[in-house]
C-alpha positions in Angstrom: 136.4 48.6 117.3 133.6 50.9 116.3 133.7 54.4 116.2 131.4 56.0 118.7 128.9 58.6 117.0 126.2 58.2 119.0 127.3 61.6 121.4 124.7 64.5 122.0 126.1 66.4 119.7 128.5 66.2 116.6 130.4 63.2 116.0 134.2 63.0 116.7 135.9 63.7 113.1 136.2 60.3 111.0 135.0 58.6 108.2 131.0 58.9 107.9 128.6 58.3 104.9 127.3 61.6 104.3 123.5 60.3 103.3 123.8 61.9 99.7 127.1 60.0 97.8 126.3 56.4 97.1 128.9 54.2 98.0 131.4 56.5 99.5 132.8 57.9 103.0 133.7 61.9 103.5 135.5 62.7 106.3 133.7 65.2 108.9 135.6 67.2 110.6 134.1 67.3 114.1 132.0 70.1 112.5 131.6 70.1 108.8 131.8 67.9 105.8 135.4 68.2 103.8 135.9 67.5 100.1 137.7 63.9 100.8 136.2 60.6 99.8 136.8 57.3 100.1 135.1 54.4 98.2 133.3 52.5 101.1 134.1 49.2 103.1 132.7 45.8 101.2 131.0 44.8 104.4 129.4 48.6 104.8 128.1 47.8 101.3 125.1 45.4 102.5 121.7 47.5 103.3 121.8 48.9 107.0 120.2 47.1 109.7 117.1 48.8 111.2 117.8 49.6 114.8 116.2 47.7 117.5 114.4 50.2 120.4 112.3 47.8 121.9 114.2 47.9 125.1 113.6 52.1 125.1 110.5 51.7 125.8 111.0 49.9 129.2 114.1 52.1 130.1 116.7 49.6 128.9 119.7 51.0 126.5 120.3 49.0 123.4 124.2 49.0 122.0 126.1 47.3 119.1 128.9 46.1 119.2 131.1 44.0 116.0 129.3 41.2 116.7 126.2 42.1 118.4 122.5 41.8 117.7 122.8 44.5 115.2 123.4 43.2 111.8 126.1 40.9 112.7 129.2 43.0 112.6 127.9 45.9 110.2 129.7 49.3 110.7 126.1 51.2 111.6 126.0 51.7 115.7 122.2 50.6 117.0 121.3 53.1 120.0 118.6 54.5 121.4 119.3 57.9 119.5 121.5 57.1 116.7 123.0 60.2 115.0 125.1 59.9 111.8 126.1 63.0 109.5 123.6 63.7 106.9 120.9 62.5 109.0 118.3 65.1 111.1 119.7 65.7 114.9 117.2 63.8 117.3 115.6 66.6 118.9 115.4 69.4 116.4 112.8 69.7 114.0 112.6 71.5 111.3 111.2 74.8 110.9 107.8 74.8 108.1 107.6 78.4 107.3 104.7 80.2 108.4 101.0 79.0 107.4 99.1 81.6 105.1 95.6 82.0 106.4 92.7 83.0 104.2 91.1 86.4 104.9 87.7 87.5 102.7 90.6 90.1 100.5 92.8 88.1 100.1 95.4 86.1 102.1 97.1 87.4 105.5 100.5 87.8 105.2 102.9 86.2 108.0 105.0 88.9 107.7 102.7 91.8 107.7 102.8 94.6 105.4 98.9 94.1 104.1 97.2 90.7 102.6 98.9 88.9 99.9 96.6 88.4 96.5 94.5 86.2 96.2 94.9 83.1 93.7 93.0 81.3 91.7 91.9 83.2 88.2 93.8 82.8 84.9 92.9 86.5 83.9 96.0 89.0 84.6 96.1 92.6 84.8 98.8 95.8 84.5 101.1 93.1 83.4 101.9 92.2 87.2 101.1 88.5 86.4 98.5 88.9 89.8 94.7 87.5 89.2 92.3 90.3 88.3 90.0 88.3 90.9 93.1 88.8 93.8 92.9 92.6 93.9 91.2 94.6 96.6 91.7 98.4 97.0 93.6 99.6 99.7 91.7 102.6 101.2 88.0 103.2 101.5 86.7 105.2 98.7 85.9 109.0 99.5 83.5 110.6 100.7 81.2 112.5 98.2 82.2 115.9 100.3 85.8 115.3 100.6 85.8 114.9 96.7 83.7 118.1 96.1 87.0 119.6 98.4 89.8 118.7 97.0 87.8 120.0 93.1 87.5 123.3 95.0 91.1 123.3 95.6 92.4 122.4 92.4 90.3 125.5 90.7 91.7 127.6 93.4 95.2 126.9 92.3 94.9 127.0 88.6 92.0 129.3 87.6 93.5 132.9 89.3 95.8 133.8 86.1 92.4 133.4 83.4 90.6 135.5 86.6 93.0 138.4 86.3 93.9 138.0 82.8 89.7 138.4 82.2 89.1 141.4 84.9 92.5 143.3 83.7 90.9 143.3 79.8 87.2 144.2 81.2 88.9 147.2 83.1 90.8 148.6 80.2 88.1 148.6 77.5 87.0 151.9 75.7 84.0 152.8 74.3 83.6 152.4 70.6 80.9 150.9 68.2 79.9 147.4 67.3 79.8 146.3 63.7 75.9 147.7 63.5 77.1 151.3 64.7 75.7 150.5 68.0 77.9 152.4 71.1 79.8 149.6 73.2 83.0 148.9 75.1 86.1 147.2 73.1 88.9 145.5 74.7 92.3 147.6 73.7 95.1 145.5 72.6 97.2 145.0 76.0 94.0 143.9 77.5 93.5 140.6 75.2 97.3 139.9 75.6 96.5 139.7 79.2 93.7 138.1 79.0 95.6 135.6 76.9 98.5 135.0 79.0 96.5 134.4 82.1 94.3 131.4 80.0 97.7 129.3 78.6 99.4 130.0 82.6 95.9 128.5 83.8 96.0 126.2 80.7 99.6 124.8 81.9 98.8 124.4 85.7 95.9 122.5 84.9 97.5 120.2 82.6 100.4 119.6 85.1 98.2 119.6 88.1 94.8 117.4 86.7 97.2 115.1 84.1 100.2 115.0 84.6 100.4 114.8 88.2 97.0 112.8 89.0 97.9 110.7 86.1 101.2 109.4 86.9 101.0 109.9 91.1 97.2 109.5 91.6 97.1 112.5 93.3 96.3 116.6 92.1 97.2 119.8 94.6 93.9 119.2 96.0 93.7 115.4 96.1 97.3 115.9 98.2 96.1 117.9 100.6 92.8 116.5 101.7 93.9 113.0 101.2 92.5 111.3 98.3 93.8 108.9 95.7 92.6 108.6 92.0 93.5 105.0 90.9 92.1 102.3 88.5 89.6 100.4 89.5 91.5 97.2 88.4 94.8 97.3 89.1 94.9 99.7 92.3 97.5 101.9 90.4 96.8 105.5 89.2 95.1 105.9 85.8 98.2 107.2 83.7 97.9 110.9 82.2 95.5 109.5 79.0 93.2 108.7 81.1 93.4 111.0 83.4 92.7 113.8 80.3 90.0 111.2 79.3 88.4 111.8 82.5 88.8 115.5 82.7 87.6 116.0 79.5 84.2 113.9 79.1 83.3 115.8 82.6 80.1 116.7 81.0 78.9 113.4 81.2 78.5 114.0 84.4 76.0 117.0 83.8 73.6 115.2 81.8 70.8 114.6 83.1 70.3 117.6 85.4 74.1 117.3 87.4 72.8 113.7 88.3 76.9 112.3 87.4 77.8 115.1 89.7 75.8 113.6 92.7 75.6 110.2 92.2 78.7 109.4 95.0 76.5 110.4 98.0 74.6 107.0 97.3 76.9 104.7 94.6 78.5 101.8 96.8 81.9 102.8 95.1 80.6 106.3 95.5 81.8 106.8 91.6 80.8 109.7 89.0 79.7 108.6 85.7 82.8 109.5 84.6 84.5 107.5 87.3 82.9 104.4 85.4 83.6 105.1 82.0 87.3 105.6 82.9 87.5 102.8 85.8 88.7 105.2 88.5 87.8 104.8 91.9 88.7 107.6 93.9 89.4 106.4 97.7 91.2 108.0 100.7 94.9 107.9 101.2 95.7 105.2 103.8 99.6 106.5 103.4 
């Protein structure tokens, strides 16, 4: 008599062929496969008989039996909705993991969190493996008059000690001579040392302020606080401190001709300083 595996849900524990081992029966549990085998039946050898549904169609039920229509005495039961381990349950489908749709930057992640890169370009940048052609920025870049703000800032926080290093020497000079006899004031001693100290403290907070921490965070004192980002215009990420003193330092590109570098953001798409594009920096506002 055949076993019955042909119930709505698992099959009653017995002897089953699994759908992966060739020539073999595991024993199912009722609920999972176990580690026994068994080599299978001679007559269970022969290819399995396709099922006959015509009858489902006009509400009849087809059945097998030993010696039935179905394959003349093979082991495989011939129902409407045969179910065998290691075969998909009637009824459930699998699950396709979500689609990716195709945005103009790039493509829209199922799971949120921003767009996923784009493919399709051999060329790689940062050493990320991504396509130079996937990236987009993420933030708008600034406005010329929140860039000209946060500049303000950052000279407002490192150039005080050379202010009051430079007026404490002008207030302590004396009168003496220049090298043609002429009468003039000379800075004493204690007034250079002060005037000294105040230029390396302004010397270090700019260094730590405009390289090291807009080169390795993307953002200085003033760039923090009003909301800006410095970052390469490549790769998204922020310059590194070489380029960061890079930038600082060829400034006066931006001077020549006639400050035109200085104000050529109120009307650049990327609303970039001619030192922006020497150095590849965009800067945009902080979206964090």
């Amino acid at each position: 008599m055949l076993q019955d595996v042909t119930t709505a849900q698992a099959p009653a524990p017995g002897w089953y062929d699994d759908g992966v081992t060739a020539d073999v029966e595991r024993w199912f549990d009722g609920h999972d496969w176990t580690e026994h085998t068994r080599p299978l039946p001679e007559s269970a050898l022969r290819p399995r008989p396709t099922a006959v549904g015509a009858s489902a169609g006009s509400g009849g039920s087809a059945t097998a039996t030993a010696g039935g229509s179905a394959g003349g005495g093979s082991w495989a039961p011939a129902a409407t909705s045969p179910w065998l381990p290691g075969e998909p349950i009637p009824g459930l489908e699998p699950v396709d993991a979500p689609a990716l749709t195709s945005t103009a930057g790039g493509v829209a992640s199922p799971w949120g969190g921003g767009d996923l890169p784009r493919l399709g370009s051999a060329a790689v940048f940062g050493g990320t493996g991504l396509p130079a052609a996937a990236w987009a920025p993420t933030g708008d870049p600034a406005h010329w008059g929140w860039r000209v703000l946060a500049s303000t800032l950052d000279q407002l926080f490192v150039i005080p000690p050379y202010l009051v290093g430079l007026l404490y020497m002008q207030s302590t000079t004396t009168f003496g001579v220049d090298v043609t006899g002429r009468p003039t004031t000379v800075p004493t001693e204690t007034g250079v040392t002060a005037f000294g100290v105040g230029a390396l403290i302004t010397l270090v907070l700019w260094f730590v302020n405009r390289i090291a921490l807009q080169g390795r965070t993307g953002q200085s004192w003033g760039k923090r606080i009003v909301g800006l980002r410095l970052v390469h215009e490549d790769t998204d990420e922020p310059l590194g401190m070489w380029w960061a003193f890079v930038r600082d330092m060829a400034q006066f590109v931006n001077s020549v001709p006639l400050y035109l570098g200085w104000l050529w953001p109120l009307w650049d798409a990327r609303r970039q300083t001619f030192t922006d594009k020497l150095s590849h920096a965009l800067v945009l506002r902080d979206p964090r």
